[in-house]
py3Dmol code that shows the C-alpha trace and the ligand (Angstrom):
import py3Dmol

protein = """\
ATOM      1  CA  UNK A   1      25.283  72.351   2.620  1.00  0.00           C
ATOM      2  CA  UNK A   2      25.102  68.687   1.779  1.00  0.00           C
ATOM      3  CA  UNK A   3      21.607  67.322   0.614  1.00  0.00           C
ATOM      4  CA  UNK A   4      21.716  65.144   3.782  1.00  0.00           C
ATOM      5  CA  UNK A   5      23.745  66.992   6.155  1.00  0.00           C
ATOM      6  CA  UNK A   6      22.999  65.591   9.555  1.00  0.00           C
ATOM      7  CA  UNK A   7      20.952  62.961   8.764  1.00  0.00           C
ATOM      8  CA  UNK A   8      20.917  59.267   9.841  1.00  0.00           C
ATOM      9  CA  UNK A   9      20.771  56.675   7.720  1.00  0.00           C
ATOM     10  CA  UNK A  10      20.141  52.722   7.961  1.00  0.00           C
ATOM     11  CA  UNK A  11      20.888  50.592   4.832  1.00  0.00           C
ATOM     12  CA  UNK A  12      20.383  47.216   4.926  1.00  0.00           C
ATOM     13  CA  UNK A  13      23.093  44.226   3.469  1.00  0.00           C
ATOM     14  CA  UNK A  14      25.793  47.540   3.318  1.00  0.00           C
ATOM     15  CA  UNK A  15      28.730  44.841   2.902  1.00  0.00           C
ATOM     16  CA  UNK A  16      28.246  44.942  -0.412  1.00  0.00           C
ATOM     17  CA  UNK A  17      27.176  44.963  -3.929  1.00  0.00           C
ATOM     18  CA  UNK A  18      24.374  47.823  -4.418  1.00  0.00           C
ATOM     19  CA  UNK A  19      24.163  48.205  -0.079  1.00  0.00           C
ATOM     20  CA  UNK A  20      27.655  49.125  -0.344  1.00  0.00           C
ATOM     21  CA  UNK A  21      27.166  51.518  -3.223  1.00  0.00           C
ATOM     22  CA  UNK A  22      24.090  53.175  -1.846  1.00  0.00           C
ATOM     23  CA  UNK A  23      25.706  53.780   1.754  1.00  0.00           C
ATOM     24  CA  UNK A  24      28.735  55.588   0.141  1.00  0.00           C
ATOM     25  CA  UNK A  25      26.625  57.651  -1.749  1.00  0.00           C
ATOM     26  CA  UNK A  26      24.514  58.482   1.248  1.00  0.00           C
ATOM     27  CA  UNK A  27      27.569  59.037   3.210  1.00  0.00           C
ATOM     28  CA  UNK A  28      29.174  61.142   0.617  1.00  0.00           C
ATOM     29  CA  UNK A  29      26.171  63.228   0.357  1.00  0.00           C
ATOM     30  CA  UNK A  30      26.169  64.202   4.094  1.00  0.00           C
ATOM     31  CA  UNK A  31      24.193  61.375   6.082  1.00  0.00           C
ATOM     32  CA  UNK A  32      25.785  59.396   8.854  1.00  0.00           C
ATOM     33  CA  UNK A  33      25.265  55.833   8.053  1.00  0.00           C
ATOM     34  CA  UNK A  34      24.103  52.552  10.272  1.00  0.00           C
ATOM     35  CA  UNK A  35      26.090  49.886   7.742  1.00  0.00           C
ATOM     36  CA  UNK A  36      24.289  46.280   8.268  1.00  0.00           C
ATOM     37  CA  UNK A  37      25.409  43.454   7.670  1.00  0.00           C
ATOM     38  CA  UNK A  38      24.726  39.566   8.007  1.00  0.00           C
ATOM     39  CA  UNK A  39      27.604  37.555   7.821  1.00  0.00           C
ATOM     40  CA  UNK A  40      30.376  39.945   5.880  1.00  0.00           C
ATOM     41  CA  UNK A  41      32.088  41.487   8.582  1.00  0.00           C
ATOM     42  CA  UNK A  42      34.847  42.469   5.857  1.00  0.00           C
ATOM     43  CA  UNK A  43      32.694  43.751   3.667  1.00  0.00           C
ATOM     44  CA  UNK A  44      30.853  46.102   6.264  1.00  0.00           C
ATOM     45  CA  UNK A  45      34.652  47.698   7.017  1.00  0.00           C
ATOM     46  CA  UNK A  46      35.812  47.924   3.531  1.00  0.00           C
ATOM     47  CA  UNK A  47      32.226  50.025   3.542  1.00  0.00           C
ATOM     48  CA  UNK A  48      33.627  52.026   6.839  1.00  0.00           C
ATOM     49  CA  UNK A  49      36.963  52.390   5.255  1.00  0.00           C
ATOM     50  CA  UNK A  50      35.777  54.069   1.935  1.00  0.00           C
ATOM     51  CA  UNK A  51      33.038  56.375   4.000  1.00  0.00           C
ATOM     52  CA  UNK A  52      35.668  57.287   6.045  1.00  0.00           C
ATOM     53  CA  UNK A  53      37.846  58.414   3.570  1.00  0.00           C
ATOM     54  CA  UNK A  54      35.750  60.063   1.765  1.00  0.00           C
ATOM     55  CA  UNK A  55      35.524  62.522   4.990  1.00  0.00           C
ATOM     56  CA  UNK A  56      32.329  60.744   6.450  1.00  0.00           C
ATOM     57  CA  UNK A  57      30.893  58.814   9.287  1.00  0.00           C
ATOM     58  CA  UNK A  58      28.898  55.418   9.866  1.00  0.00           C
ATOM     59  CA  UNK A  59      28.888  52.187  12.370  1.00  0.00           C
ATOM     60  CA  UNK A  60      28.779  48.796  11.731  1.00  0.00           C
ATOM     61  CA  UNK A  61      25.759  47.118  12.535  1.00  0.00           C
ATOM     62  CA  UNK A  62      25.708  43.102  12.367  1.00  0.00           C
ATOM     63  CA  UNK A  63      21.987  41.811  12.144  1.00  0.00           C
ATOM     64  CA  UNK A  64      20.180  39.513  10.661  1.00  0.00           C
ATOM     65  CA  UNK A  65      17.238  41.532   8.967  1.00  0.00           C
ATOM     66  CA  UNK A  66      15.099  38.733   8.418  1.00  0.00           C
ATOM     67  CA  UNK A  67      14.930  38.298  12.462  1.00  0.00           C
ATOM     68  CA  UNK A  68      12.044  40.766  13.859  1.00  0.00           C
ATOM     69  CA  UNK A  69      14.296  40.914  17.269  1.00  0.00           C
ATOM     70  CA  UNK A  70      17.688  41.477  15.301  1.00  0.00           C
ATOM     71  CA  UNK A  71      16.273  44.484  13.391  1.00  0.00           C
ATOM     72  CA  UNK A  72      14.574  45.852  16.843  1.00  0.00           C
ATOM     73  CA  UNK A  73      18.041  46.132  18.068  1.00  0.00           C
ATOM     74  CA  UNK A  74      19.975  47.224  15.279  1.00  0.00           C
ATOM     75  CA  UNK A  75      17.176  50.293  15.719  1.00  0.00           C
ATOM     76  CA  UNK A  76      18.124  50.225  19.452  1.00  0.00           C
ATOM     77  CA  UNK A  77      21.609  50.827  18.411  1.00  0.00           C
ATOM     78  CA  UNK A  78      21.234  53.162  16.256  1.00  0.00           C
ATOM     79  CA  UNK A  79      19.277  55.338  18.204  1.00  0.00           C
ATOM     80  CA  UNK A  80      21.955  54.870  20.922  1.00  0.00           C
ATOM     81  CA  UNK A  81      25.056  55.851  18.628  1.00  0.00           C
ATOM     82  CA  UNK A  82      23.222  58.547  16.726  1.00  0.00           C
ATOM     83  CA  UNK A  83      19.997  60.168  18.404  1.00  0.00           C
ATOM     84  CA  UNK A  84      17.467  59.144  15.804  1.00  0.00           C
ATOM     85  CA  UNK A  85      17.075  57.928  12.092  1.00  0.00           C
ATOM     86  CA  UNK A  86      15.878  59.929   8.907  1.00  0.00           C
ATOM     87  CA  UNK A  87      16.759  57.527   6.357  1.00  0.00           C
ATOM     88  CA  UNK A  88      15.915  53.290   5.961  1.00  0.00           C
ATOM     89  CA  UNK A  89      17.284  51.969   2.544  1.00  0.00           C
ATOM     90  CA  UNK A  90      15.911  48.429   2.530  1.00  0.00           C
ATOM     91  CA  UNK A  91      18.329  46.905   0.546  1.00  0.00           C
ATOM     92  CA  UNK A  92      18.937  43.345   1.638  1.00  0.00           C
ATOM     93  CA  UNK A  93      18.238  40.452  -0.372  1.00  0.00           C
ATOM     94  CA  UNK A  94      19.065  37.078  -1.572  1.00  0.00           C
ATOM     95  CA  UNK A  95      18.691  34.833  -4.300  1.00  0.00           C
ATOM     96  CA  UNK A  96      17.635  30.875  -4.054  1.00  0.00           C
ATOM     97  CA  UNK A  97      17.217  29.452  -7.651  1.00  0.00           C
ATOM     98  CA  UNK A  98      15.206  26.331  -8.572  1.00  0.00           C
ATOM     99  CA  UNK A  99      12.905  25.450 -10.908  1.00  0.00           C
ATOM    100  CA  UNK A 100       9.017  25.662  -9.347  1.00  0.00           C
ATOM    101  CA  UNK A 101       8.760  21.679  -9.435  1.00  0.00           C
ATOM    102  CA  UNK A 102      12.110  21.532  -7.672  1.00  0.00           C
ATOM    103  CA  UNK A 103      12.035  24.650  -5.184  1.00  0.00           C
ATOM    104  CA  UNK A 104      11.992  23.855  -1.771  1.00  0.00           C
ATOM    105  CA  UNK A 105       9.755  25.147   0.735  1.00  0.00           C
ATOM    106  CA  UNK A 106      12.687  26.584   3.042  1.00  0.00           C
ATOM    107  CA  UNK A 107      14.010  27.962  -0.236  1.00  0.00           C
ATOM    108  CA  UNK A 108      10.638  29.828  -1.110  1.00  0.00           C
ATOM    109  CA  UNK A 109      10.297  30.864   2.349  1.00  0.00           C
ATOM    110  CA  UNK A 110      13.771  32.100   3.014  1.00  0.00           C
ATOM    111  CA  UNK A 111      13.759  34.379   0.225  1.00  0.00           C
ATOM    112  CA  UNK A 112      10.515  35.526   1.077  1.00  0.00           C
ATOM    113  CA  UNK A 113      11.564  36.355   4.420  1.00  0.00           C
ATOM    114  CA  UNK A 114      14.588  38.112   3.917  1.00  0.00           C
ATOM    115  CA  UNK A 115      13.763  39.911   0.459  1.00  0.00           C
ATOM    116  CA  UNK A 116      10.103  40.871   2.049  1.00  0.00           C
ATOM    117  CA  UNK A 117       9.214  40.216   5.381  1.00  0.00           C
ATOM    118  CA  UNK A 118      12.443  42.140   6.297  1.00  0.00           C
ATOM    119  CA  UNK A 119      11.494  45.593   4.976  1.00  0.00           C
ATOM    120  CA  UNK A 120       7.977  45.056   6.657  1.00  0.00           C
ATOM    121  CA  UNK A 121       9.945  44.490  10.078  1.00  0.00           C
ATOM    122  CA  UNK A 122      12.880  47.348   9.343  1.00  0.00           C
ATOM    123  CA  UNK A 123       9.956  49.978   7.973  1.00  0.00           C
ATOM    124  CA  UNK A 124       7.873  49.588  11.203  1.00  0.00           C
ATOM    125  CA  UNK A 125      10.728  49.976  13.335  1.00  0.00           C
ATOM    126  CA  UNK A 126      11.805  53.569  11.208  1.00  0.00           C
ATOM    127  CA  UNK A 127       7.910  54.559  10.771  1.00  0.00           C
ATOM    128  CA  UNK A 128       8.022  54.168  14.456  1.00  0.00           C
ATOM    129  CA  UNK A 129      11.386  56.243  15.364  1.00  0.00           C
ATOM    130  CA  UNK A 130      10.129  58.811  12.673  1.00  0.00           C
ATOM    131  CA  UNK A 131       7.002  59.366  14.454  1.00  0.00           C
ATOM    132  CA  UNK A 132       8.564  59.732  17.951  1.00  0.00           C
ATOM    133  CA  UNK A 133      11.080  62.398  16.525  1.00  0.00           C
ATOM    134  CA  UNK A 134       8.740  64.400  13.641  1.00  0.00           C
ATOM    135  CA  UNK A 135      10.243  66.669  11.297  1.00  0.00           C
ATOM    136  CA  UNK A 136      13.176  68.642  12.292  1.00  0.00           C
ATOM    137  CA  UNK A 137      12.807  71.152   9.643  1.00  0.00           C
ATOM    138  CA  UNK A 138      16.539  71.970   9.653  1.00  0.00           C
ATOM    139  CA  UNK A 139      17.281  68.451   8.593  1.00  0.00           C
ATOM    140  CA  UNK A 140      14.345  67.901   5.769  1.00  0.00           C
ATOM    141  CA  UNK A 141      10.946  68.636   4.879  1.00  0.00           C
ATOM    142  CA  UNK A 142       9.712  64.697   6.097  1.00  0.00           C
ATOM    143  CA  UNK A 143       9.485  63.123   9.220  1.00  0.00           C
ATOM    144  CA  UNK A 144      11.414  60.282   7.693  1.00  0.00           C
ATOM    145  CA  UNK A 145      12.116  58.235   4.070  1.00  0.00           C
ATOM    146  CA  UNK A 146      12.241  55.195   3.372  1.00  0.00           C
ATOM    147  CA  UNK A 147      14.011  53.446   0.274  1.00  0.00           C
ATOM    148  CA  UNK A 148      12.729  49.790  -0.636  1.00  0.00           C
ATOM    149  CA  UNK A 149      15.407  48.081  -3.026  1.00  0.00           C
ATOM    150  CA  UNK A 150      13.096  45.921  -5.303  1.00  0.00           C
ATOM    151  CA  UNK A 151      14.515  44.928  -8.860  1.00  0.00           C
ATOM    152  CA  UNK A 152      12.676  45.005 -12.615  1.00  0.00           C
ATOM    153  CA  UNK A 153      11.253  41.325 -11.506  1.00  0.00           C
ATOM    154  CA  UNK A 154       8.919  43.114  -9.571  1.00  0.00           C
ATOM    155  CA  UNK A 155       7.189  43.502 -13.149  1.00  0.00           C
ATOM    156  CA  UNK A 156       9.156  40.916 -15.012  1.00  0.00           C
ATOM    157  CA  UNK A 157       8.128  37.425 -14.815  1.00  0.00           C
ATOM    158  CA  UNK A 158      11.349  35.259 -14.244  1.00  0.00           C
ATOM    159  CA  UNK A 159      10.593  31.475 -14.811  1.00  0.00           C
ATOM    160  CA  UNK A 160      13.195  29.561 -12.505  1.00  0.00           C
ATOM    161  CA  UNK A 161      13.209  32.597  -9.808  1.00  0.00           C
ATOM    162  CA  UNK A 162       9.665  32.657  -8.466  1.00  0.00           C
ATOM    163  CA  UNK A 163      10.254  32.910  -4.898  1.00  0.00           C
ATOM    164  CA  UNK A 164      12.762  35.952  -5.919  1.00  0.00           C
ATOM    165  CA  UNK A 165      10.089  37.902  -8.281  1.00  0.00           C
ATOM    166  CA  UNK A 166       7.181  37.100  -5.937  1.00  0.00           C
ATOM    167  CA  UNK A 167       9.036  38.826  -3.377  1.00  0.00           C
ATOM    168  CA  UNK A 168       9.746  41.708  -5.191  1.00  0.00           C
ATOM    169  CA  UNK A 169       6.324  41.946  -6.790  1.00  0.00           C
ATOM    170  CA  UNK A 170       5.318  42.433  -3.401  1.00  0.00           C
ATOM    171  CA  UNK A 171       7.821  44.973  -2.399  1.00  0.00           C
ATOM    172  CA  UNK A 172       5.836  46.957  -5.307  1.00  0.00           C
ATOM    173  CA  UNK A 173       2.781  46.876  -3.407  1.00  0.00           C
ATOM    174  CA  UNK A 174       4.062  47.551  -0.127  1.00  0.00           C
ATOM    175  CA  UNK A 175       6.034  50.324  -1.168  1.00  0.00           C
ATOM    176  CA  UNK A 176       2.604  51.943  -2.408  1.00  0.00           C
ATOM    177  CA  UNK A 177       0.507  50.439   0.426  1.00  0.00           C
ATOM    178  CA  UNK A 178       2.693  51.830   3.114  1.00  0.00           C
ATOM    179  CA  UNK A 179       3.107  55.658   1.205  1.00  0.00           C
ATOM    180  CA  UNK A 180      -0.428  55.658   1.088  1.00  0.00           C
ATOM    181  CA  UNK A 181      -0.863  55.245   4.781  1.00  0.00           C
ATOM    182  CA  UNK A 182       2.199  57.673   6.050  1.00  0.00           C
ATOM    183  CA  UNK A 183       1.871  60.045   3.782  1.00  0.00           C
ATOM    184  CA  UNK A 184      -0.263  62.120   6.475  1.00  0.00           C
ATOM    185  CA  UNK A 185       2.759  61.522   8.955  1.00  0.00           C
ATOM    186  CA  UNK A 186       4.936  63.059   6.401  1.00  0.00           C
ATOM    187  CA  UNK A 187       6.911  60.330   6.034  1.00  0.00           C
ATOM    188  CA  UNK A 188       7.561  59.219   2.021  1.00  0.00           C
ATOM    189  CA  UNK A 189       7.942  55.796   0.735  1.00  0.00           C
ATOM    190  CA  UNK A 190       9.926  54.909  -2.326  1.00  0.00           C
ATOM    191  CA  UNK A 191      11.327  52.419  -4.273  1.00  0.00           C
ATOM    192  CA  UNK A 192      13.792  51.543  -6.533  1.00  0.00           C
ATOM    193  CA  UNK A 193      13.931  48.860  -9.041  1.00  0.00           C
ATOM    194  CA  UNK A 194      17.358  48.026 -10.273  1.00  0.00           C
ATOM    195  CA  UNK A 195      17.949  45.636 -13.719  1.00  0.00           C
ATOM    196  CA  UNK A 196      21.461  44.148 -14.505  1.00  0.00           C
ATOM    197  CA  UNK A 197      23.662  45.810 -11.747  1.00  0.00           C
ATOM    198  CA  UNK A 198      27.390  44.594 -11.359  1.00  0.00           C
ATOM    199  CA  UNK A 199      27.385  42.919  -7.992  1.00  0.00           C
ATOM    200  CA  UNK A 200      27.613  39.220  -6.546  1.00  0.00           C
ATOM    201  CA  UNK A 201      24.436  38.342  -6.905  1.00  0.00           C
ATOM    202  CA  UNK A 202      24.737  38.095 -10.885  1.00  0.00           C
ATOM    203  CA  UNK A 203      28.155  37.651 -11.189  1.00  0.00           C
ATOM    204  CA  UNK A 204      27.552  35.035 -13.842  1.00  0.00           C
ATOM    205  CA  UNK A 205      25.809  37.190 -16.092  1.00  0.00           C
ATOM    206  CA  UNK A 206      28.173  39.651 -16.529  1.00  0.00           C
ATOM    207  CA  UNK A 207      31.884  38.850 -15.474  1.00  0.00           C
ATOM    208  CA  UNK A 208      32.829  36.694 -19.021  1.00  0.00           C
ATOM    209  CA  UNK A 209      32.284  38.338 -22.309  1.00  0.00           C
ATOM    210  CA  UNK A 210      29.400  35.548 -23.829  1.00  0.00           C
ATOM    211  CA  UNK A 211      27.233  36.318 -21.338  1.00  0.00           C
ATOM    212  CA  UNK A 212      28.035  39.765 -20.959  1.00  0.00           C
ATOM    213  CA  UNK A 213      26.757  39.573 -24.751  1.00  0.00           C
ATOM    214  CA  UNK A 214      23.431  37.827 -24.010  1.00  0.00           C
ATOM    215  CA  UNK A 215      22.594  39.771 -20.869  1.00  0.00           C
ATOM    216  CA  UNK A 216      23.378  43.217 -23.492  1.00  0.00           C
ATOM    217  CA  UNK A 217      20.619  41.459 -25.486  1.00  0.00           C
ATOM    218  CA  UNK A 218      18.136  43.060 -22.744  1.00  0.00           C
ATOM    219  CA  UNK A 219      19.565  45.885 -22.239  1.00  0.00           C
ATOM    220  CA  UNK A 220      18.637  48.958 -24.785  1.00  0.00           C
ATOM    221  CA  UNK A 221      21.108  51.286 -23.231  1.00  0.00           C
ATOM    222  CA  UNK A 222      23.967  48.637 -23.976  1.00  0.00           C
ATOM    223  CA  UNK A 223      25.641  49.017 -20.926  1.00  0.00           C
ATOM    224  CA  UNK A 224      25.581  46.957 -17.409  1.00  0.00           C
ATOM    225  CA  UNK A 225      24.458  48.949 -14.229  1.00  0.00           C
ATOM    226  CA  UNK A 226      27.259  50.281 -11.636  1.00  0.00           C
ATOM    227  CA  UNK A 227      26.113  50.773  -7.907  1.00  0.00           C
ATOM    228  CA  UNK A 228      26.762  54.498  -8.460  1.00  0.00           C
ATOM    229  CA  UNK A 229      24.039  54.271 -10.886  1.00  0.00           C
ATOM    230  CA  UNK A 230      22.138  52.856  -7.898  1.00  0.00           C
ATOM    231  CA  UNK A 231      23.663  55.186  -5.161  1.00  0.00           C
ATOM    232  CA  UNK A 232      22.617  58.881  -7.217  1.00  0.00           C
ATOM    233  CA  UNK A 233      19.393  57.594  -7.351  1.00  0.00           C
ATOM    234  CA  UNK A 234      19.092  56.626  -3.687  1.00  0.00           C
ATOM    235  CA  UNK A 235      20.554  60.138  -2.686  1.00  0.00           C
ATOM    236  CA  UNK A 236      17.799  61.884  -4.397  1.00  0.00           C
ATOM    237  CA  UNK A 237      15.099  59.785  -3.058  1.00  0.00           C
ATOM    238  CA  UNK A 238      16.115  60.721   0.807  1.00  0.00           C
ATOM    239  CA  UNK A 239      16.707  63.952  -0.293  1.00  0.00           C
ATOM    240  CA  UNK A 240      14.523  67.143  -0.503  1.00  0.00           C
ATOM    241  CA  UNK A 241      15.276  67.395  -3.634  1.00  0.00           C
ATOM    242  CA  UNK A 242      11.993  64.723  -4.355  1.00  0.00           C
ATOM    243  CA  UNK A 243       9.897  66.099  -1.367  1.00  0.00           C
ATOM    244  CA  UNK A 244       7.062  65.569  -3.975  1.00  0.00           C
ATOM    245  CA  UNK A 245       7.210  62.073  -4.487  1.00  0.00           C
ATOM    246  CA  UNK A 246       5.977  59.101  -2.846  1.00  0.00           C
ATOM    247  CA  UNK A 247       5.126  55.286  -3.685  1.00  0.00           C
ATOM    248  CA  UNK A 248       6.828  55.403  -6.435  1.00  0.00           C
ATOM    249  CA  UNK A 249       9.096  52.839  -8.148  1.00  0.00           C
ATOM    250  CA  UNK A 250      11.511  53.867  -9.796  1.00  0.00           C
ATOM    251  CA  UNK A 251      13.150  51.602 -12.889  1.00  0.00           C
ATOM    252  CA  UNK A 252      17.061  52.073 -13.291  1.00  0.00           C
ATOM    253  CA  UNK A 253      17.440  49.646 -15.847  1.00  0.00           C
ATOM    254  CA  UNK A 254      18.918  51.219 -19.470  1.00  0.00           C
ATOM    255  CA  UNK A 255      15.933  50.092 -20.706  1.00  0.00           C
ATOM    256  CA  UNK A 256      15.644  46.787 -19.755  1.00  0.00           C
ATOM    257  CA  UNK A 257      11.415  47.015 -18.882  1.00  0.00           C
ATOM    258  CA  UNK A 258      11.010  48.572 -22.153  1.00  0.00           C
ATOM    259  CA  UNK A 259      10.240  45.177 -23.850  1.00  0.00           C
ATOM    260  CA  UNK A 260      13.535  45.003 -25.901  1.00  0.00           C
ATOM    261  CA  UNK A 261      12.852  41.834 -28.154  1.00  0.00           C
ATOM    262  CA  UNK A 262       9.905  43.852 -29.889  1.00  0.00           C
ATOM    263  CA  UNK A 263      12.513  46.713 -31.070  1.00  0.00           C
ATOM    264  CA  UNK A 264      12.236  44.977 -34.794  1.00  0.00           C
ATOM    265  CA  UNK A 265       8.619  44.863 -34.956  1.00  0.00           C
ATOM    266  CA  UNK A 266       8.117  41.752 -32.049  1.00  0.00           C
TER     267      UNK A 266
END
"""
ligand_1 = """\
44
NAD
P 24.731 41.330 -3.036
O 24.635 39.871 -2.876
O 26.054 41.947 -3.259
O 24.072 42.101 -1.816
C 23.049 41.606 -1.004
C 23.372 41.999 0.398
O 22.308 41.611 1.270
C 24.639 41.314 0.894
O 25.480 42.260 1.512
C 24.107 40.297 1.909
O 25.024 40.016 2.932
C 22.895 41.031 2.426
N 21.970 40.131 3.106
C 21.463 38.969 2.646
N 20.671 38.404 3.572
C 20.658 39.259 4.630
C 20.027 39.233 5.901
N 19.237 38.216 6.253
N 20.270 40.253 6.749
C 21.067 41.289 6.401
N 21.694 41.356 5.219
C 21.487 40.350 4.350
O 23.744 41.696 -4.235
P 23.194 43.114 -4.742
O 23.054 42.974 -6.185
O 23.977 44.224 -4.195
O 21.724 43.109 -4.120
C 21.235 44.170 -3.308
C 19.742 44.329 -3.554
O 19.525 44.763 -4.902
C 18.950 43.031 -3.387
O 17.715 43.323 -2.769
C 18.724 42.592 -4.829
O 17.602 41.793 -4.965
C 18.578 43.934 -5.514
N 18.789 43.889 -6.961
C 20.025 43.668 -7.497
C 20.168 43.663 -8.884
C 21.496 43.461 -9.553
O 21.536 43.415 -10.789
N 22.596 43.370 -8.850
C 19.064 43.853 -9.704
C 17.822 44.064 -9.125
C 17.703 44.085 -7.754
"""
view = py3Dmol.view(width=600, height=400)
view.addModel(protein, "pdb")
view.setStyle({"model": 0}, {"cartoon": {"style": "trace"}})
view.addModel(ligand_1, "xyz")
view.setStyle({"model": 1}, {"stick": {}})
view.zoomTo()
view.show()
């Protein structure tokens, strides 16, 4: 049997980059997946299309998760297509560079909002639905999981980024916060924080081979993250297979937290 046979699962911004990844993987590993997506509505069917071929089953789900309404109903819907959820992957998120002098204060709150306040609005909505159902032992040992995407800025200052680490920073906390107080529910709380991953939202960094070679600088493992890198990690967390852990974040990074610039004595 699949690791997530019969389970539901929503992931958040599934149109592409790491949401993509990490809703294959689920899909591939047995779960049937609630694919959101903002604007992309390509991107959610080229999702559909590969979990489909891969001998699976998911729905696209437009919403905007920064909208407390939006996420309600993409719950709603769920709930309608599928019966319940066992899985939330909170995986949407955004990036709005400036410098701090120059950052606006619709760019520092939009990226707080959809990076952070969404998972607060998405987890409530799951907490709530996993609750109402309880454990179905046949499907896992929890009542529900839930998966917050944060990134290695959660613990790594980035100058020119702040609204984007201070949101993650706080994912950190409210990853913990939240397994601390659902734990006796039997519901775990996880997260997972990424470094350089090959998606969109770096594109820069990685696509041309000079700043492939500067972005290698921070990474010990010399490589650049895939999504399946992302995705393996994701299945294990809704799995059984880590029934033991909760509020934990977990660093998938080839070494990128490990303080490389002090590898020749700092
Ligand atoms: P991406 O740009 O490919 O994916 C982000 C997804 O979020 C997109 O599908 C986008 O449409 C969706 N999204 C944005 N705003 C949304 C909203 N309001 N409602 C619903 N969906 C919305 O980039 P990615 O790299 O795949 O990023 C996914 C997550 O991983 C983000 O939370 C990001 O911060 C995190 N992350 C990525 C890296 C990396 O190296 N790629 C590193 C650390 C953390």
């Amino acid at each position: 049997m699949k690791p997530l046979q019969q389970q539901i699962a929503i992931v958040t911004g599934a149109s592409s980059g790491i949401g993509q990844g990490v809703a294959i993987a689920l899909a591939k590993a047995g779960a049937k997946v609630c694919i959101n997506y903002r604007s992309s509505e390509d991107g959610a069917k080229k999702t559909l299309k590969e979990i489909e071929q891969n001998g699976g089953e998911g729905f696209i789900q437009q919403a905007d998760v920064s909208q407390p309404e939006a996420v309600k109903t993409m719950f709603r819907n769920t709930v309608e297509q599928y019966g319940t959820v066992d899985i939330l992957v909170n995986n949407a998120g955004i990036q709005v560079d400036a410098p701090f002098l120059e950052m606006s204060h619709d760019d520092w709150q939009k990226v707080i909002d959809v990076n952070l306040s969404s998972q607060f609005y998405c987890s409530q909505e799951a907490a709530k639905e996993f609750i109402r159902r309880g454990i179905v032992e046949e499907r896992s040992k929890a009542a529900g999981k839930i998966i917050c995407m944060s990134s290695v800025h959660d613990i790594i200052p980035w100058a020119g980024h702040i609204n984007y680490a201070t949101a993650k920073a706080g994912i950190l906390m409210f990853a913990k916060t939240l397994a601390q107080e659902l734990a006796e529910k039997k519901i775990r709380v996880n997260a997972i924080s990424p470094g350089a991953i090959k998606t969109d939202i770096n594109r820069d960094a990685w696509e041309d081979d000079a700043s492939r070679e500067k972005l290698l600088q921070l990474i010990p493992y010399q490589r650049v993250g895939e999504v399946e890198d992302i995705g393996k990690a994701a299945v294990w967390l809704a799995s059984d297979d880590s029934d033991y852990v909760q509020g934990q974040t977990i660093y998938i990074d080839g070494g990128m937290t490990l303080y490389p610039g002090f590898k020749d004595n700092g």
